[in-house]
Each structure stands twice: as C-alpha cells, then as structure tokens.
N, C-alpha and C positions, 0 to 999 in steps of 0.2 A: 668404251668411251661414252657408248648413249644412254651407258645407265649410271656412267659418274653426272651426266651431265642433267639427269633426272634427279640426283640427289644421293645417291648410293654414296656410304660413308667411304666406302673401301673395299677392294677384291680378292679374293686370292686363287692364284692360276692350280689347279689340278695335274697332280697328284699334291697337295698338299700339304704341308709340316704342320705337326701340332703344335711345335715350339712357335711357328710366325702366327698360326690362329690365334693364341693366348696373345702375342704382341699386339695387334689387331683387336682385339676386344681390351686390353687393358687401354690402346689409346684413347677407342672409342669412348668407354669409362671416362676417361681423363677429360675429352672432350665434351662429353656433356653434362661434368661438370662444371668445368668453363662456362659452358654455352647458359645454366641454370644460376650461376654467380653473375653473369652479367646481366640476365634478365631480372635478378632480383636487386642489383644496385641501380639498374634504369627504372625500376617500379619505385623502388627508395627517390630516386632525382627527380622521376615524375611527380611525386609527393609532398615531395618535398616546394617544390617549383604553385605547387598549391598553397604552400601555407605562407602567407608573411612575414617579414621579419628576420633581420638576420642579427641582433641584436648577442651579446652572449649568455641573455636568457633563455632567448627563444634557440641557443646553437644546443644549451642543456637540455630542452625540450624533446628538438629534436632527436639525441642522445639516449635519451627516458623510455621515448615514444620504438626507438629501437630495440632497444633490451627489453623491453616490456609484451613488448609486440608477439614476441619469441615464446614467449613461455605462456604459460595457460591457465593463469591466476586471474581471477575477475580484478577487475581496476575501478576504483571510484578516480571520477575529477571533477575536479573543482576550479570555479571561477566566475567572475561574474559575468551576468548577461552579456551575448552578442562578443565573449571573448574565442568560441571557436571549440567549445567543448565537443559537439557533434563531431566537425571536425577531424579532432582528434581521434575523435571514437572510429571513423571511417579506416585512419590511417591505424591503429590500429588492426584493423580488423585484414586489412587490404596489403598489409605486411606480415601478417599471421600464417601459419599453416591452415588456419579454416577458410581464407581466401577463398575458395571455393565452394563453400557451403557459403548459407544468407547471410546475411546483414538485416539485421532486423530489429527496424525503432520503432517505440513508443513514448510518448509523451505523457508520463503519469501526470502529471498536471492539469491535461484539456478534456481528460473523461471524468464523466459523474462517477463515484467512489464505490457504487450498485453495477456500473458497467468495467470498471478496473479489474474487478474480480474476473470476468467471465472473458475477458481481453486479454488476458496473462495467461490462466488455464485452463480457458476451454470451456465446454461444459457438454451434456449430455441431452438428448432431446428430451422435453419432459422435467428437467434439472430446475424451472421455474416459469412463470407467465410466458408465453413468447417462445418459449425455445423449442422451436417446432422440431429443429432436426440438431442433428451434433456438428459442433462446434469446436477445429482446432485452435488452444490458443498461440498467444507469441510467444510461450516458449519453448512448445512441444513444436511449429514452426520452425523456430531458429536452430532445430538439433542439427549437430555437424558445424553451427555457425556460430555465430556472434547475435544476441541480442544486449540492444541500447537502450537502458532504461533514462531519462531523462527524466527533469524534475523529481527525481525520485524523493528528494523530503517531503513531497506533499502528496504521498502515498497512505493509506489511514492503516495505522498500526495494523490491523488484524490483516493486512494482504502483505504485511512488510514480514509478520510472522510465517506466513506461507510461504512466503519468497526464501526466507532463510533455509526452511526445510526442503527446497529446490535447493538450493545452493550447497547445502551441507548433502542431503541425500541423491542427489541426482537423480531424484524420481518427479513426477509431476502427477496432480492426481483430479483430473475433469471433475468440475462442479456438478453431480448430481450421480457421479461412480465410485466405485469402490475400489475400481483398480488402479493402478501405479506404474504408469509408463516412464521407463527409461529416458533419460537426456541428457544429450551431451552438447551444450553448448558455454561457451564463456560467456559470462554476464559483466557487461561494463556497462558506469553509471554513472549519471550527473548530479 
C-alpha cells in the first residue's frame, strides 16, 4: 500500500504468473500511452490558448500548424509584419518531436551581411580579423532542434547558396575549415 501510495503503477504478489506479468506491463503500455496523448493535446490547448483568433481561417491555421508540426520538412511562412509568424514558428517547434532540442532564432535582417555569414556557420579561430577563438554558429547550435530563420529575403545571395547546401546536405562547414559537421535540425523560415 506504501509503495502504491508512492506511485508504484502496480504489483504482483509472489510466486507469480507470467501470463498476469504480460497483463500488467501491456496495461502499463496502454497507460502511458494515455498518460503521453493527454499531455500532448494539453500542450496543443495550451498553444493554442496563445494564439488569437478563432476565426475559420485561423481554425485552418491551426490545422496546418498541426500536421506540419509532425513531420520534419523545413516550412517557409509568410505574412505581413507583426502577423505572428515567430509565433508560429515556436508552435511549431513546441509541438514537434524536436521539442526538446533548441529553438533557435535569428533575425537575418538586423545583422550586417560580413557578420550573417559567421552567425549561421560558425567559424574558426584565425578564419578572419577578430576571430580569436572558434565559434559555433546557429545552425550547428540548433542540431537535434529547430532553427528560425526570419527575414530571410534579405539574406545576400551568397549565404542563401550556403544555406541550401545545409539544407540539401546536412552538413555545415565553419568559416575558415575544411571540415563538414553533421546536422540535424529543421529549418523554418520567414
């Protein structure tokens, strides 16, 4: 009784049947799958309960933002300023299996286009003026997780071509190395 009462799922008295152990672990099973469906539809309502709108554009939104969430395709969105694209990007991320890995933004828009480069991937000490020691970027960071690129159209071509070869290769390659670190993160973007 004082180790149900500690939390113990369930017992079984000695000499015991293998036929009631497999009953007993297939509940359990059962049970914590329940127990991982409700925490995942309370993290959906808590989410949800953040976003505004209940509108039947925003009910397909939310919809999108579910099936999307699930799977592990990078996402562009789109919309105009101060419509909640971040946002989205969180709930994505926060409803993903990477949930536990980072979350990891950057603002291509508010860095000078010389520091873009070495913000993304890094670089090597030595790699150029300044760079005294090594530097991980945000997307060797984000591995296991989600990075947020935002304002991404005012990215300058030559980092958007790097970016692709992250995307297609899932390698990343430090500014001033020659080698090609693995990563694994989803790339979503405004």
């Amino acid at each position: 009784i004082r180790a149900m009462q500690m939390g113990v799922y369930d017992y079984l008295q000695k000499p015991f049947d293998l036929d009631e152990v497999l009953v007993v672990v297939k509940r359990l099973f059962e049970h914590q799958a329940l127990a991982l469906r409700v925490r995942s539809l309370e993290e959906r309502a808590e989410l949800r309960e953040r976003m505004i709108g209940r509108s039947p554009a925003m009910s397909q939104i939310y919809k999108t933002i579910g099936r999307v969430a699930a799977s592990d395709a990078s996402v562009l969105i789109t919309g105009e300023t101060g419509t909640g694209k971040e946002l989205i990007a969180q709930c994505l991320h926060e409803l993903s299996p990477r949930k536990d890995g980072p979350l990891v933004a950057l603002n291509c828009g508010g860095l000078p286009d010389n520091l873009l480069d070495s913000e993304l991937f890094g670089h090597e000490a030595g790699a150029f003026t300044g760079a005294q020691k090594r530097r991980i970027g945000k997307i060797e960071y984000a591995n296991k997780g989600t990075l947020f690129l935002d304002e991404l159209e005012s990215m300058p071509m030559g980092v958007q071509i790097k970016l692709l070869r992250v995307l297609q290769e899932r390698v990343v390659e430090r500014l001033g190395s020659n080698q090609q670190l693995p990563v694994d993160c989803r790339v979503v973007a405004a």
